[in-house]
GUFI-710606 format. One record per atom (N, C-alpha, C, O): residue number from 1; atom name; x, z, y. Coordinates in steps of 0.2 Angstrom, whole numbers, always signed. Atoms other than C-alpha are relative to their C-alpha. Layout:
N
+-----+----+-------+-------+-------+
|   i | at |    xx |    zz |    yy |
+-----+----+-------+-------+-------+
| NUM | CA |     X |     Z |     Y |
...
+-----+----+-------+-------+-------+
//
This chain:
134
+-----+----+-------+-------+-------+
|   i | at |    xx |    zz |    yy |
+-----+----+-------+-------+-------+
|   1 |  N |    -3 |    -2 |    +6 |
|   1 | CA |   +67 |  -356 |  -219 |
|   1 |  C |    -1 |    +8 |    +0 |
|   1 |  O |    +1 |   +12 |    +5 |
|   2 |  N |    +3 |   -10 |    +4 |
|   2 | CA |   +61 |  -337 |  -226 |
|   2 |  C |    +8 |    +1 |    -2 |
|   2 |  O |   +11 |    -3 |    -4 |
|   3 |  N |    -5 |    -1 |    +3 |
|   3 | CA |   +78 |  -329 |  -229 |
|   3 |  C |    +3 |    +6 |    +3 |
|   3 |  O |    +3 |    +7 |    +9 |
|   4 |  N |    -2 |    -8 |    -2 |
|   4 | CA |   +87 |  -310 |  -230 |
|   4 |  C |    +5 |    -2 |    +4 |
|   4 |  O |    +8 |    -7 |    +5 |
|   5 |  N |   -10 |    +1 |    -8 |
|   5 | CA |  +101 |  -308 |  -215 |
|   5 |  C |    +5 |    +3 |    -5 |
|   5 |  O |    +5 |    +7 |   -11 |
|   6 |  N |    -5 |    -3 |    +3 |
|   6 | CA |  +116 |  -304 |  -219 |
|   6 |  C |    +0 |    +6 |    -3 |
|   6 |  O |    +2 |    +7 |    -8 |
|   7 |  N |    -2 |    -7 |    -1 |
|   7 | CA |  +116 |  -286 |  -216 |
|   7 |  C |    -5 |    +3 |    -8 |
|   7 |  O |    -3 |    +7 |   -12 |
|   8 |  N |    +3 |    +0 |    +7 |
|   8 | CA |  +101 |  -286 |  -230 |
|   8 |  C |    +3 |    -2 |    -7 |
|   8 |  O |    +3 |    +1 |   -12 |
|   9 |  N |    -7 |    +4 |    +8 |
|   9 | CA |  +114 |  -297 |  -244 |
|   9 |  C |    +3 |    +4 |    +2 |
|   9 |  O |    +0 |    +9 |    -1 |
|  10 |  N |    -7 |    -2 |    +3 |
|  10 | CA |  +130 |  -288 |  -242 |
|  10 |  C |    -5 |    +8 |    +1 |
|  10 |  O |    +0 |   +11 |    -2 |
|  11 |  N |    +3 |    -8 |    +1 |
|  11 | CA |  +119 |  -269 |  -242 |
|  11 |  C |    -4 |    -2 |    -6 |
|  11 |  O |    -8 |    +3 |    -5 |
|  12 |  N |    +1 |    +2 |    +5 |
|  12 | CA |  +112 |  -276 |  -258 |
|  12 |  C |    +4 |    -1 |    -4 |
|  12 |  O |    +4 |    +1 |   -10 |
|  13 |  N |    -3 |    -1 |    +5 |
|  13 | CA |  +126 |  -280 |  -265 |
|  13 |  C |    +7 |    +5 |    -1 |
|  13 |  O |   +11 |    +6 |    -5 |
|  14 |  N |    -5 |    -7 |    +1 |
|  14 | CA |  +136 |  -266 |  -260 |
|  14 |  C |    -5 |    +7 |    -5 |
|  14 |  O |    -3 |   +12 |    -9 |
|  15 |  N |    +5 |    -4 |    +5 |
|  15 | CA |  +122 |  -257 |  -269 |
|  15 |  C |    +1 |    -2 |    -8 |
|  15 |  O |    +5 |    +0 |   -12 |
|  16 |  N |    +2 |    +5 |    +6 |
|  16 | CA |  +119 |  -266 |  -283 |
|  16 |  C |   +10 |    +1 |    -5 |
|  16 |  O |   +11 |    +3 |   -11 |
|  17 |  N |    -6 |    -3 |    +2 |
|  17 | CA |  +140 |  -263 |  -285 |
|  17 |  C |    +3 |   +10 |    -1 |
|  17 |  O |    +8 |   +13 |    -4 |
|  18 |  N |    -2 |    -7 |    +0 |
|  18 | CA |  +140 |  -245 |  -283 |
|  18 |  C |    -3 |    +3 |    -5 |
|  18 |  O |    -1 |    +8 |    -7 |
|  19 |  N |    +3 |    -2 |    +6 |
|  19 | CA |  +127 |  -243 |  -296 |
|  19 |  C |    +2 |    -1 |    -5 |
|  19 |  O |    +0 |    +2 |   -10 |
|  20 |  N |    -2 |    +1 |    +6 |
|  20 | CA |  +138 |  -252 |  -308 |
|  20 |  C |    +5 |    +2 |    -2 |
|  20 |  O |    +7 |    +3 |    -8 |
|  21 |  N |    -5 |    -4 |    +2 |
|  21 | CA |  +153 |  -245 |  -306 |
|  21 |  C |    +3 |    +7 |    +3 |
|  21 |  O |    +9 |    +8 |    +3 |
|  22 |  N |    -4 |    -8 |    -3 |
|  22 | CA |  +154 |  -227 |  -298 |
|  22 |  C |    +0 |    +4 |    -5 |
|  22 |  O |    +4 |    +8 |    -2 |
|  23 |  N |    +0 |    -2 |    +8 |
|  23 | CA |  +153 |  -219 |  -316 |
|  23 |  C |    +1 |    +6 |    +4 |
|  23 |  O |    +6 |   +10 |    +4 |
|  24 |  N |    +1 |    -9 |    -4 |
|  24 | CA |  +148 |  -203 |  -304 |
|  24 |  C |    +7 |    +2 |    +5 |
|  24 |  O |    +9 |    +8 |    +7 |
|  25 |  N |    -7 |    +0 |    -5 |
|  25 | CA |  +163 |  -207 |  -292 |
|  25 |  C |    -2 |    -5 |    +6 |
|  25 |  O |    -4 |   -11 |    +5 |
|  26 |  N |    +3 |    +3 |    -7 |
|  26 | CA |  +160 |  -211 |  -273 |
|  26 |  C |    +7 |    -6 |    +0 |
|  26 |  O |   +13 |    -6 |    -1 |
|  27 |  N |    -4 |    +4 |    +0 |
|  27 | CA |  +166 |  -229 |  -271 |
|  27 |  C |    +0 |    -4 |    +8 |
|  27 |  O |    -4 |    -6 |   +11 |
|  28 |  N |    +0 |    -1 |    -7 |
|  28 | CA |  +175 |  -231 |  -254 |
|  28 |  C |    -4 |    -9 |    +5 |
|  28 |  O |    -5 |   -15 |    +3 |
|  29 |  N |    +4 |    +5 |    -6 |
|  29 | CA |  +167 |  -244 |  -241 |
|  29 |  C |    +8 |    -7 |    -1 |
|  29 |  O |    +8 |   -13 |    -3 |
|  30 |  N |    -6 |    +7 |    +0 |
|  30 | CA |  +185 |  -255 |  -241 |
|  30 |  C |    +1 |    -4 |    -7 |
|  30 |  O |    +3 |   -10 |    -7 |
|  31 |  N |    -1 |    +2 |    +6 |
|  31 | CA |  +185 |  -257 |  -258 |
|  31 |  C |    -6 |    -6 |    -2 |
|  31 |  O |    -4 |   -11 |    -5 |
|  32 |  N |    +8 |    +3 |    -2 |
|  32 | CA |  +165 |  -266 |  -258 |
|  32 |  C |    +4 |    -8 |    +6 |
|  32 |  O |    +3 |   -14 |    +6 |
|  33 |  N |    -3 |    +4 |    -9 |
|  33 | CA |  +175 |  -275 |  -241 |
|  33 |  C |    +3 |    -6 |    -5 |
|  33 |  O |    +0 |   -11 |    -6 |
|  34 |  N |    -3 |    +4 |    +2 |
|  34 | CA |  +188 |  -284 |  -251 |
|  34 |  C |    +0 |    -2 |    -5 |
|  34 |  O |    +3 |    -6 |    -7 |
|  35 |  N |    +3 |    +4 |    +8 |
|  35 | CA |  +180 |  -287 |  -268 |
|  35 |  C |    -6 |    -5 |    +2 |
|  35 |  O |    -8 |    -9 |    -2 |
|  36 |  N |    +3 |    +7 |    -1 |
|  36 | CA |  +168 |  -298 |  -258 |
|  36 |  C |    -1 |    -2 |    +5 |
|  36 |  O |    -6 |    -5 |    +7 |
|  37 |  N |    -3 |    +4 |    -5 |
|  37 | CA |  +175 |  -304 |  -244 |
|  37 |  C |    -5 |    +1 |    +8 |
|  37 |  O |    -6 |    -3 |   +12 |
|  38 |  N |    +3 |    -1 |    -2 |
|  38 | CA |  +164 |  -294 |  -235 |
|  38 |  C |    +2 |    +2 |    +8 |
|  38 |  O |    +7 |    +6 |    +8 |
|  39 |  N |    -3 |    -5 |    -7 |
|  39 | CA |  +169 |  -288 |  -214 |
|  39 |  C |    -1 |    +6 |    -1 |
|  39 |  O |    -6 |    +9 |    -1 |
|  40 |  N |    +0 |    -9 |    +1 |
|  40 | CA |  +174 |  -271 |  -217 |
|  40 |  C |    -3 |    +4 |    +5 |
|  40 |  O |    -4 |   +10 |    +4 |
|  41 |  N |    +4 |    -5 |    -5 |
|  41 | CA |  +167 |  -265 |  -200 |
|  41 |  C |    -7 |    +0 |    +2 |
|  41 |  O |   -10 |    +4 |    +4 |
|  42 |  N |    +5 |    +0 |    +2 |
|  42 | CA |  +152 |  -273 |  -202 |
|  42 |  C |    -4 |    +2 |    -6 |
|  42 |  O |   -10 |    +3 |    -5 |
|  43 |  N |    +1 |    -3 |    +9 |
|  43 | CA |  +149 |  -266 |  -221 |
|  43 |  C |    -1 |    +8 |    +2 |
|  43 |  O |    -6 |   +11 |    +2 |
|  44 |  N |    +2 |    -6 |    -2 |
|  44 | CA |  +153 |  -249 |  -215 |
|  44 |  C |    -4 |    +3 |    +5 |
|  44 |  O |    -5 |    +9 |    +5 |
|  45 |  N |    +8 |    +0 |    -2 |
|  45 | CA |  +140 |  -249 |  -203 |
|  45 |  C |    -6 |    +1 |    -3 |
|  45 |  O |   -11 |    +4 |    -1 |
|  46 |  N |    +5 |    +2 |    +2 |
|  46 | CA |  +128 |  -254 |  -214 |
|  46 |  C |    +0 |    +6 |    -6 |
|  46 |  O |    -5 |    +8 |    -8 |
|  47 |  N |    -4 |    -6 |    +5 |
|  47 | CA |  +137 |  -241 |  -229 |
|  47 |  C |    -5 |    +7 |    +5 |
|  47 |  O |   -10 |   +10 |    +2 |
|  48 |  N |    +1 |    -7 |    -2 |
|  48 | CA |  +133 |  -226 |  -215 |
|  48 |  C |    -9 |    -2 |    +1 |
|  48 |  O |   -13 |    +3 |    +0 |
|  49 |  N |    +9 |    -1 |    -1 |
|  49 | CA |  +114 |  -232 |  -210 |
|  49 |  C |    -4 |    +1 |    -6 |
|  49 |  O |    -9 |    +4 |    -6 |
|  50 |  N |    +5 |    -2 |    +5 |
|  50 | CA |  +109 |  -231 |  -228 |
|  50 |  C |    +2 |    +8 |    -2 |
|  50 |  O |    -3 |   +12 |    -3 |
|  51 |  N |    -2 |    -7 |    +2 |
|  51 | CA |  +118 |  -215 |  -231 |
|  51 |  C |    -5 |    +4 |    +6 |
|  51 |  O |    -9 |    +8 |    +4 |
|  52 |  N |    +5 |    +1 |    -7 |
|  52 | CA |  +108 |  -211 |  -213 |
|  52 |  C |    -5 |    +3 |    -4 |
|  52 |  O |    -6 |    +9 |    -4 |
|  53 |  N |    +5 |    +1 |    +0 |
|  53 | CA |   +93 |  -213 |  -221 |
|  53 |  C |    -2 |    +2 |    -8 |
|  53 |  O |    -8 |    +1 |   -11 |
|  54 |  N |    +0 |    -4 |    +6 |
|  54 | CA |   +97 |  -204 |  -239 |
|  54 |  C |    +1 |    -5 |    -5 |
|  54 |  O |    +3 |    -3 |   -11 |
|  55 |  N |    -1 |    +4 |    +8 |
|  55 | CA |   +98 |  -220 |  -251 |
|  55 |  C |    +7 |    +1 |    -2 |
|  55 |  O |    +9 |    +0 |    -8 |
|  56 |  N |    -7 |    +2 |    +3 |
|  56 | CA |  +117 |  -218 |  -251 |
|  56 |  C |    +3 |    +8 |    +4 |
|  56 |  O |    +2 |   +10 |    +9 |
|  57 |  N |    -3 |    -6 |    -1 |
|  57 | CA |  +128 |  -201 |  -251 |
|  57 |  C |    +7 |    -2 |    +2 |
|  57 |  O |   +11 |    -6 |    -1 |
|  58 |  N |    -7 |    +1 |    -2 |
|  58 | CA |  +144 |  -202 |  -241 |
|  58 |  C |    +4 |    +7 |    -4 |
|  58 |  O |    +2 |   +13 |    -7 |
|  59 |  N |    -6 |    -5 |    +4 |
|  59 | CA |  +159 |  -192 |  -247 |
|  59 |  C |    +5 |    +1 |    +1 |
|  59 |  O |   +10 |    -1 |    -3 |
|  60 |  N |    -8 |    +0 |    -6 |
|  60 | CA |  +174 |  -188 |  -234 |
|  60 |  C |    +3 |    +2 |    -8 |
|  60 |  O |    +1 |    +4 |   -13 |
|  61 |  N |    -4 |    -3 |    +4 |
|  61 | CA |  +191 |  -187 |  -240 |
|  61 |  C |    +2 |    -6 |    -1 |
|  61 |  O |    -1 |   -11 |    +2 |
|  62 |  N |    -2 |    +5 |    +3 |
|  62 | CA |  +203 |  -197 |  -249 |
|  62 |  C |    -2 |    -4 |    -5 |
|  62 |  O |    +0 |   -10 |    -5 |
|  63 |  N |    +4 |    +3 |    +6 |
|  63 | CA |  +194 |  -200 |  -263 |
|  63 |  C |    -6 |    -1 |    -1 |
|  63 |  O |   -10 |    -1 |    -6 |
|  64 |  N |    +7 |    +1 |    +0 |
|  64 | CA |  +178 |  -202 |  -254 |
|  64 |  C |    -1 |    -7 |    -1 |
|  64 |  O |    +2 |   -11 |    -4 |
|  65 |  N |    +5 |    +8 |    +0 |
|  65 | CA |  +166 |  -218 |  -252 |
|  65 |  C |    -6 |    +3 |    +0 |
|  65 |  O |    -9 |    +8 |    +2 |
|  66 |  N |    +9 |    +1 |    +1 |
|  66 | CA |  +148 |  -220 |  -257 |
|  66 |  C |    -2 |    +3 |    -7 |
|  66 |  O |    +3 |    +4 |   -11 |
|  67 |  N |    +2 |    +1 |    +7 |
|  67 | CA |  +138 |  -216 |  -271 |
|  67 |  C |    -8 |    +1 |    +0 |
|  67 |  O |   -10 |    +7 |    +0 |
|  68 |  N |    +6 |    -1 |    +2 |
|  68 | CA |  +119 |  -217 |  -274 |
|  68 |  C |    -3 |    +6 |    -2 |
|  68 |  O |    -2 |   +10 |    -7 |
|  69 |  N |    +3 |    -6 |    -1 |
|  69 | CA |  +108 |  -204 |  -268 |
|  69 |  C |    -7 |    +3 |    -6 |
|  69 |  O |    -9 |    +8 |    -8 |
|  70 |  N |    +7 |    +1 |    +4 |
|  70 | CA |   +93 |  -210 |  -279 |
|  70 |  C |    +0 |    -3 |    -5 |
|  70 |  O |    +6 |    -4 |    -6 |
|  71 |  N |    -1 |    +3 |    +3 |
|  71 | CA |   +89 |  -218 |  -290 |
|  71 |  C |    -2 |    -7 |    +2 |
|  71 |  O |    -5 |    -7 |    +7 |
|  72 |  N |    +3 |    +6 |    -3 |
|  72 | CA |   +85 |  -237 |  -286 |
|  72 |  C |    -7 |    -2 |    -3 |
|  72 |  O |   -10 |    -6 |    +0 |
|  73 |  N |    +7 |    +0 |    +2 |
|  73 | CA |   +70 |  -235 |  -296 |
|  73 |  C |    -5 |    +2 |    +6 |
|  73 |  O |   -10 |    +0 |    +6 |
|  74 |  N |    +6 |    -5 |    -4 |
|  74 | CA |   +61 |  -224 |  -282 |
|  74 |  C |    +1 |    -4 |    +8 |
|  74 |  O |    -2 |    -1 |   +12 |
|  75 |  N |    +0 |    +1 |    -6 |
|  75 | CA |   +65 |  -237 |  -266 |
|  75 |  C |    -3 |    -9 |    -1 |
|  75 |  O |    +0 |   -12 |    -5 |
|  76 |  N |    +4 |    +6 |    -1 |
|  76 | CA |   +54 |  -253 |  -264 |
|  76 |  C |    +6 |    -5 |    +5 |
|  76 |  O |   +10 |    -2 |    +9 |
|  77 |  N |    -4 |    +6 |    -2 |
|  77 | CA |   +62 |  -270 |  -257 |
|  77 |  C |    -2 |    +1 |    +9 |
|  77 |  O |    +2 |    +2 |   +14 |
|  78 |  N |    +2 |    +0 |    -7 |
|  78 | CA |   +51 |  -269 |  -241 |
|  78 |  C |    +1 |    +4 |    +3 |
|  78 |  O |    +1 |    +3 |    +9 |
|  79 |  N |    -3 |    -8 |    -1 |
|  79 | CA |   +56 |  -250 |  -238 |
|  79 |  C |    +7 |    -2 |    +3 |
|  79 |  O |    +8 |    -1 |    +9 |
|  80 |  N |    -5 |    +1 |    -2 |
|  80 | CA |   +73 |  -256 |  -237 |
|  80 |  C |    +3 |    -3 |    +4 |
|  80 |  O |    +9 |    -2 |    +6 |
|  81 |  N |    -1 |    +5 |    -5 |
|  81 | CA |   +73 |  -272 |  -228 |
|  81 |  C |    -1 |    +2 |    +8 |
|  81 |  O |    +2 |    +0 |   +13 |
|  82 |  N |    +1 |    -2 |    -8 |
|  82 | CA |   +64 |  -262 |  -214 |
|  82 |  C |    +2 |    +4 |    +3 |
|  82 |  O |    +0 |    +4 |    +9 |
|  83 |  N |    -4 |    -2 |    -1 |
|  83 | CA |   +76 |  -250 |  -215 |
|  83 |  C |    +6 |    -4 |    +5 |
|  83 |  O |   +10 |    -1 |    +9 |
|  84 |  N |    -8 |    +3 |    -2 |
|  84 | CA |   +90 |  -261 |  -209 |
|  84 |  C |    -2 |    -4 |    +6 |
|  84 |  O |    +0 |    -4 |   +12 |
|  85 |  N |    +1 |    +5 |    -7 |
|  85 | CA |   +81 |  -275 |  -198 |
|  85 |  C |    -8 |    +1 |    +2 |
|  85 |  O |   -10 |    -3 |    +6 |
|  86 |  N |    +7 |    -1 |    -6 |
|  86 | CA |   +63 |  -269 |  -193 |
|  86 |  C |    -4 |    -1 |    -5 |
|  86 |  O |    -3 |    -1 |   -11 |
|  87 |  N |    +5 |    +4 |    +2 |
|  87 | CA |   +46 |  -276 |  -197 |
|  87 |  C |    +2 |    -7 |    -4 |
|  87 |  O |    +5 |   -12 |    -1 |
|  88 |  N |    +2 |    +7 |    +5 |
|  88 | CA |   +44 |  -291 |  -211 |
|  88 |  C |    -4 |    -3 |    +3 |
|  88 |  O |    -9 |    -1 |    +4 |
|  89 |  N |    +4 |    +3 |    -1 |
|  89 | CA |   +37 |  -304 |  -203 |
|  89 |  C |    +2 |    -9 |    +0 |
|  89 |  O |    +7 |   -12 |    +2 |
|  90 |  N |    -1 |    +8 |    +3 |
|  90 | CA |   +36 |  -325 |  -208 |
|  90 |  C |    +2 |    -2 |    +8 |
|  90 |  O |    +6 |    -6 |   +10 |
|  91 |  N |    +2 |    +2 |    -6 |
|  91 | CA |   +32 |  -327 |  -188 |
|  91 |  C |    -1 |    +6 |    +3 |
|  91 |  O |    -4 |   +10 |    +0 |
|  92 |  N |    +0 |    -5 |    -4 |
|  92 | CA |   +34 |  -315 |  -173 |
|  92 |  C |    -8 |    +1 |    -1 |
|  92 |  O |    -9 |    +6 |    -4 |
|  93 |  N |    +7 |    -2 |    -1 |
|  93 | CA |   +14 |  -316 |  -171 |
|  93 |  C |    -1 |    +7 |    -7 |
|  93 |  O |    -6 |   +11 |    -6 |
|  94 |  N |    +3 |    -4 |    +6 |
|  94 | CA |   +14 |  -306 |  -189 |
|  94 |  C |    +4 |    +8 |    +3 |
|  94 |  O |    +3 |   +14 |    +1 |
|  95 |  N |    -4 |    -8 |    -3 |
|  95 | CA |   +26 |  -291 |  -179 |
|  95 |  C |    +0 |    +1 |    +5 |
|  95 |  O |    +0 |    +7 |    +7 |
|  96 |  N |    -1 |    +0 |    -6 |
|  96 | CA |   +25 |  -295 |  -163 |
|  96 |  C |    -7 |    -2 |    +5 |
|  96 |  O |    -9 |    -8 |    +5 |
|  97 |  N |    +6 |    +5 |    -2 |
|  97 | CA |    +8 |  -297 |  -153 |
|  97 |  C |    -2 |    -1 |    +5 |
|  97 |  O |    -8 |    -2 |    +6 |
|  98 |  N |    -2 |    +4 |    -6 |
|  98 | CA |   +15 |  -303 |  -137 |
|  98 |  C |    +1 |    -9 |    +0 |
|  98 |  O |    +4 |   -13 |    +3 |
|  99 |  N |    +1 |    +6 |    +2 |
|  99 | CA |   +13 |  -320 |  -142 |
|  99 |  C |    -6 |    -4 |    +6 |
|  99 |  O |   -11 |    -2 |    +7 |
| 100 |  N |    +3 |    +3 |    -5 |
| 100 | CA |    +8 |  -333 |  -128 |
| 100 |  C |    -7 |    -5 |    -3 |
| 100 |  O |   -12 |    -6 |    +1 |
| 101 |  N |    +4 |    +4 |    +4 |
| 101 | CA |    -3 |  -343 |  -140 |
| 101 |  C |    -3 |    +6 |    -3 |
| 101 |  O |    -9 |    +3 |    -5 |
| 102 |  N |    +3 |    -4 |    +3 |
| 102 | CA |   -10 |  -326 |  -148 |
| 102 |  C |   -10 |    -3 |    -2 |
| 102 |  O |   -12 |    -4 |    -7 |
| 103 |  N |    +7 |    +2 |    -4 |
| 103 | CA |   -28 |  -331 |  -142 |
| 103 |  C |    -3 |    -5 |    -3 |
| 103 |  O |    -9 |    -6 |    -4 |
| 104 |  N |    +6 |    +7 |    +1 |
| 104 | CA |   -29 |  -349 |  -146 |
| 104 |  C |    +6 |    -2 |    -7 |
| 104 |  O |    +9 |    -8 |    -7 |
| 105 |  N |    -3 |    +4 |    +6 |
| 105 | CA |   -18 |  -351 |  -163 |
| 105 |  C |    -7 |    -2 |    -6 |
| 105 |  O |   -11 |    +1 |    -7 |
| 106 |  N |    +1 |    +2 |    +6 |
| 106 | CA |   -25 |  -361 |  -177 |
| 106 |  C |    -1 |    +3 |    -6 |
| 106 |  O |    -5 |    +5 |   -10 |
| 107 |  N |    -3 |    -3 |    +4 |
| 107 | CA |   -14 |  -354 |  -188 |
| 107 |  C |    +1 |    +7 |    -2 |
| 107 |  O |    +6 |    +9 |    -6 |
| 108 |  N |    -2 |    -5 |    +1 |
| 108 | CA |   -14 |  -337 |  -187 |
| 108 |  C |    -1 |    +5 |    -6 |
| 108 |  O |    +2 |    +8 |    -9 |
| 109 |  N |    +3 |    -5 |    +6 |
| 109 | CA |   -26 |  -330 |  -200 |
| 109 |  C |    +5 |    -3 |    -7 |
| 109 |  O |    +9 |    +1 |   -11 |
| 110 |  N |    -5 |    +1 |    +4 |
| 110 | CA |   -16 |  -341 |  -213 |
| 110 |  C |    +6 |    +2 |    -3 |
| 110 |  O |    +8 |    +3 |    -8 |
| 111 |  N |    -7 |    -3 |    +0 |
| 111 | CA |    -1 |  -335 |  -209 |
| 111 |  C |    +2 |    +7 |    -3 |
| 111 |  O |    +7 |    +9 |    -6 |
| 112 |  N |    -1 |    -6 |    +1 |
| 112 | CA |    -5 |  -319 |  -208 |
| 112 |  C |    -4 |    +3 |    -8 |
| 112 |  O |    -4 |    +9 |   -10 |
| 113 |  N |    +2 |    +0 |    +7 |
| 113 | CA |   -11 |  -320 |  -226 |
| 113 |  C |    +6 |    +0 |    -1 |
| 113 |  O |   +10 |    +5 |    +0 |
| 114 |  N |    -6 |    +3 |    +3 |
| 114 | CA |    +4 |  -328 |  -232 |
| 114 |  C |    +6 |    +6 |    +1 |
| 114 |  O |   +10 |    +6 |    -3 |
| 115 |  N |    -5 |    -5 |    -5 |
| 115 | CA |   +14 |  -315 |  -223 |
| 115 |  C |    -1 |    +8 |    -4 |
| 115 |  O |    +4 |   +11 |    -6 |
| 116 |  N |    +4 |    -5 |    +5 |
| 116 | CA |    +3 |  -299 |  -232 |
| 116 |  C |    +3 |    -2 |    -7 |
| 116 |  O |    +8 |    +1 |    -8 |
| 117 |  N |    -2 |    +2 |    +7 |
| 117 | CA |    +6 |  -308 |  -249 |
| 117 |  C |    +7 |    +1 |    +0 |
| 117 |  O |    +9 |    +2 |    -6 |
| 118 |  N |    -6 |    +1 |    -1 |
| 118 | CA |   +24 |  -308 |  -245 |
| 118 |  C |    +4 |    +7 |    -2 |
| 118 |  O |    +8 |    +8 |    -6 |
| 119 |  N |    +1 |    -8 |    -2 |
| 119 | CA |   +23 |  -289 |  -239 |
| 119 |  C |    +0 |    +3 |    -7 |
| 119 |  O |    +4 |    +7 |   -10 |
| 120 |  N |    +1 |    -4 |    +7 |
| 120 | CA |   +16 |  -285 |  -257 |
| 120 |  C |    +3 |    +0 |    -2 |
| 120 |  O |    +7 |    +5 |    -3 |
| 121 |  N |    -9 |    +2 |    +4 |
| 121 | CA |   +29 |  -294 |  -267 |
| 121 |  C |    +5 |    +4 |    +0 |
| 121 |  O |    +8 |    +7 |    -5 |
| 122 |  N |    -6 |    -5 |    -1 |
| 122 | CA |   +41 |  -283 |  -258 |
| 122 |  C |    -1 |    +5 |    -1 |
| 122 |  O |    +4 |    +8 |    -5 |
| 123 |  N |    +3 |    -8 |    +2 |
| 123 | CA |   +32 |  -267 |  -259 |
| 123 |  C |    +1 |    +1 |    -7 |
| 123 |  O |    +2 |    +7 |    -9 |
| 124 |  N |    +0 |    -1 |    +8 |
| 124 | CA |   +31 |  -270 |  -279 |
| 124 |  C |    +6 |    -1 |    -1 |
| 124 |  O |    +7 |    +0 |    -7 |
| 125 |  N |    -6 |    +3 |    +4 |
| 125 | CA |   +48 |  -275 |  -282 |
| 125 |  C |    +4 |    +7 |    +3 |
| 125 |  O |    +3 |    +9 |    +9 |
| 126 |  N |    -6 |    -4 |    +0 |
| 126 | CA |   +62 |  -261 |  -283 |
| 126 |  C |    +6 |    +0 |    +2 |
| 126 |  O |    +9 |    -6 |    +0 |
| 127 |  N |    -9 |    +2 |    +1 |
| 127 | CA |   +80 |  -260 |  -280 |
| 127 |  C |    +3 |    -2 |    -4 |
| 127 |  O |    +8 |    -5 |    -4 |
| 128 |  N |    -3 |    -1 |    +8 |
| 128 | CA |   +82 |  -258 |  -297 |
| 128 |  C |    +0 |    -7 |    -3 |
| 128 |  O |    +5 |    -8 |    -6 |
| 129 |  N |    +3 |    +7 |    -1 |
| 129 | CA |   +73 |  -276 |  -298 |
| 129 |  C |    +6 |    -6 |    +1 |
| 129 |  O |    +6 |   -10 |    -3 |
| 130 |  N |    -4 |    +2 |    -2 |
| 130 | CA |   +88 |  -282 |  -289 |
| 130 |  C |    +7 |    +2 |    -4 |
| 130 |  O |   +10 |    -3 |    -5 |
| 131 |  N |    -7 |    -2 |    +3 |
| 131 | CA |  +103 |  -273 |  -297 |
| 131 |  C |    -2 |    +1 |    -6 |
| 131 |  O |    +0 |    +7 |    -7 |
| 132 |  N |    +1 |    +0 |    +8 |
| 132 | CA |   +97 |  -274 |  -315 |
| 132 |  C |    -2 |    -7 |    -1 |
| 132 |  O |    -1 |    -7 |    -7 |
| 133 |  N |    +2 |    +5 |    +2 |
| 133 | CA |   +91 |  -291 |  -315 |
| 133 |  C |    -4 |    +2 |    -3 |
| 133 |  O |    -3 |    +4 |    -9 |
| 134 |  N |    +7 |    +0 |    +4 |
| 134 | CA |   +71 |  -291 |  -317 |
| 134 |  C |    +0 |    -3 |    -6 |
| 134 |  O |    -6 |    -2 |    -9 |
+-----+----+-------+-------+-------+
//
């Protein structure tokens, strides 16, 4: 099964919520926590890596939180995902090329199509994609 991690879901939809409701007001990490039953130590992990890395502006204080640094227009799906958990890949062989079978797979070139195709999808699709509904 093909499928985002968690850490991908809940920094989605902590985005996806801060573009809708920060009306230009940083919206704090515990708030995102308990409107979707999220682990708040986990969340703010994930809160500080994007901000880290420019998509999300933190904001000490009391009346800090998050707020969107960019636009969601300007950050692609597979930018983001390899942000948080590495290389994209369907099968270690397509990231990884320590593979004991390298040599004698069948399946590789396949794959590694399949896996490309996949790659594009994401590079085409936006954030915006995501929290606008395409």
């Amino acid at each position: 099964m093909i499928k985002l991690t968690k850490t991908v879901e809940y920094a989605l939809i902590s985005i996806n919520y801060i573009e809708k409701n920060a009306e230009n007001k940083p919206i704090p990490s515990k708030l995102i926590s308990s409107h979707f039953s999220i682990p708040e130590d986990l969340l703010a992990k994930i809160l500080q890596k994007l901000a880290k890395s420019g998509i999300l502006k933190s904001v000490q204080g009391s009346y800090g939180g998050y707020k969107l640094n960019n636009s969601t227009n300007d950050i692609n799906l597979i930018d983001f995902i390899e942000l948080l958990e590495g290389p994209v890949g369907i099968v270690d062989c397509t990231v990884d090329k320590g593979c004991s079978l390298l040599n004698y797979c069948n399946i590789r070139k396949p794959i590694r199509l399949i896996n490309n195709n996949i790659r594009i999808v994401l590079e085409k699709t936006a954030l915006s994609d995501i929290t606008k509904g395409i």
